[in-house]
C-alpha positions in Angstrom: 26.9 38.8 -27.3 23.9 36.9 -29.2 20.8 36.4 -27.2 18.0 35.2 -28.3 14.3 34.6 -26.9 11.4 32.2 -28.6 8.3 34.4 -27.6 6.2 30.9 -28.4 8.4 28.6 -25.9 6.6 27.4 -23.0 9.8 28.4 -20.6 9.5 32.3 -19.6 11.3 35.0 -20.9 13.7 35.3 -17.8 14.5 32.1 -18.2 15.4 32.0 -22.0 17.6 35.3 -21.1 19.7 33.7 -18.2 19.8 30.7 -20.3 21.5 32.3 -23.5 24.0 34.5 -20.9 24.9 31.3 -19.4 25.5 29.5 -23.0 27.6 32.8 -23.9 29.9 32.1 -20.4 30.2 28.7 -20.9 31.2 28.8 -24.8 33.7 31.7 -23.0 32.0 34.3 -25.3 31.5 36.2 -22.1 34.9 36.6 -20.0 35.1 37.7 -16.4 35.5 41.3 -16.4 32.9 41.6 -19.6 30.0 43.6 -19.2 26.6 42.5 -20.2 24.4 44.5 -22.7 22.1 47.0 -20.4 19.4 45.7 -19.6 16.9 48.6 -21.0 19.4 48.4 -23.7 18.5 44.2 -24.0 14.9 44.6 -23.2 14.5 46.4 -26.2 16.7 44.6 -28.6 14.5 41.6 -27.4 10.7 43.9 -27.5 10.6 42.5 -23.8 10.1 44.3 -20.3 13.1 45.7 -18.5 11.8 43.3 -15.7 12.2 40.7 -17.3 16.2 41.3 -18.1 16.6 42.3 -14.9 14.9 39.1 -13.8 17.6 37.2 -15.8 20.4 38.9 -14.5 19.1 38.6 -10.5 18.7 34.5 -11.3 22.6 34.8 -13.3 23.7 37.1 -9.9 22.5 34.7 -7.4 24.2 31.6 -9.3 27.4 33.7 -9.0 28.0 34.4 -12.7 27.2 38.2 -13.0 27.9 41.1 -10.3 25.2 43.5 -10.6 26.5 47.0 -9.6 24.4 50.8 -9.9 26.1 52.5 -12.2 28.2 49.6 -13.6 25.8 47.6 -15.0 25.8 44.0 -14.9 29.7 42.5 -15.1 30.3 38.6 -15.4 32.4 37.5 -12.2 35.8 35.7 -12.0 33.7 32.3 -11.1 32.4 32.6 -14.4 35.5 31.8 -15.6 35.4 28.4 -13.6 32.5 27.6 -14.8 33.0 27.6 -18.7 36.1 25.6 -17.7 33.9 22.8 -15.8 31.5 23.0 -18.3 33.9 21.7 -21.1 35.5 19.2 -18.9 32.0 18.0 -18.3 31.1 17.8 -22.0 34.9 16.0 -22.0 33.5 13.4 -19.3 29.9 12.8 -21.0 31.7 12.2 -24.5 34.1 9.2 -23.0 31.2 8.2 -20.8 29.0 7.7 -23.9 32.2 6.1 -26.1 32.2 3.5 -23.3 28.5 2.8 -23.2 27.4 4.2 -19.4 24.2 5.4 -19.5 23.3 9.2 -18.1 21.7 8.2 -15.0 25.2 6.7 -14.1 27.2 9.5 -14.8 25.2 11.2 -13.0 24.9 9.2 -9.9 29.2 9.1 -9.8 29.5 12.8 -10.1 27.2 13.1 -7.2 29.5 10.8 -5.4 32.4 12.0 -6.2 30.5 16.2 -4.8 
């Protein structure tokens, strides 16, 4: 799993974490059942705070994407799995969308009808 962090980005650290564990689910890099790199192990890899990994993987735990369990680390869930699948069948939708000229705010607006 590649994550990567821009120390000079204006979004914080915790954010540019969950964000690049999020890309990795929803390219299905990261399966359910996969565990996610410790986060000491992370922190360091990234010259961040612990805190701030475990930040990262609180925010991916409450969005339902990672199970966080002592002693076996941080494990991506089964709705994971869901979601890299709605993800590409959103980036399916917004390609036709565009191909037929609707702009974003509509798409938008007809997936919140149709929720």
């Amino acid at each position: 799993m590649l994550i990567r962090i821009d120390p000079a980005s204006t979004q914080p650290l915790f954010v540019q974490v969950a964000t690049a564990v999020r890309g990795e689910i929803e390219a299905g890099r990261a399966q359910p059942g996969d565990r996610l790199p410790p986060a000491r192990a992370l922190a360091d890899s990234l010259g961040v705070n612990v805190h701030t990994v475990l930040h990262a993987y609180q925010d991916l735990r409450d969005e339902g994407l990672v199970d966080l369990r002592r002693g076996r680390g941080a494990v991506v869930t089964d709705a994971a799995g869901a979601i890299a699948e709605v993800s590409r069948e959103i980036a399916q939708l917004t390609r036709r969308a565009t191909a037929l000229g609707m702009s974003p705010a509509t798409v938008v607006a007809l997936v919140r009808a149709s929720l």
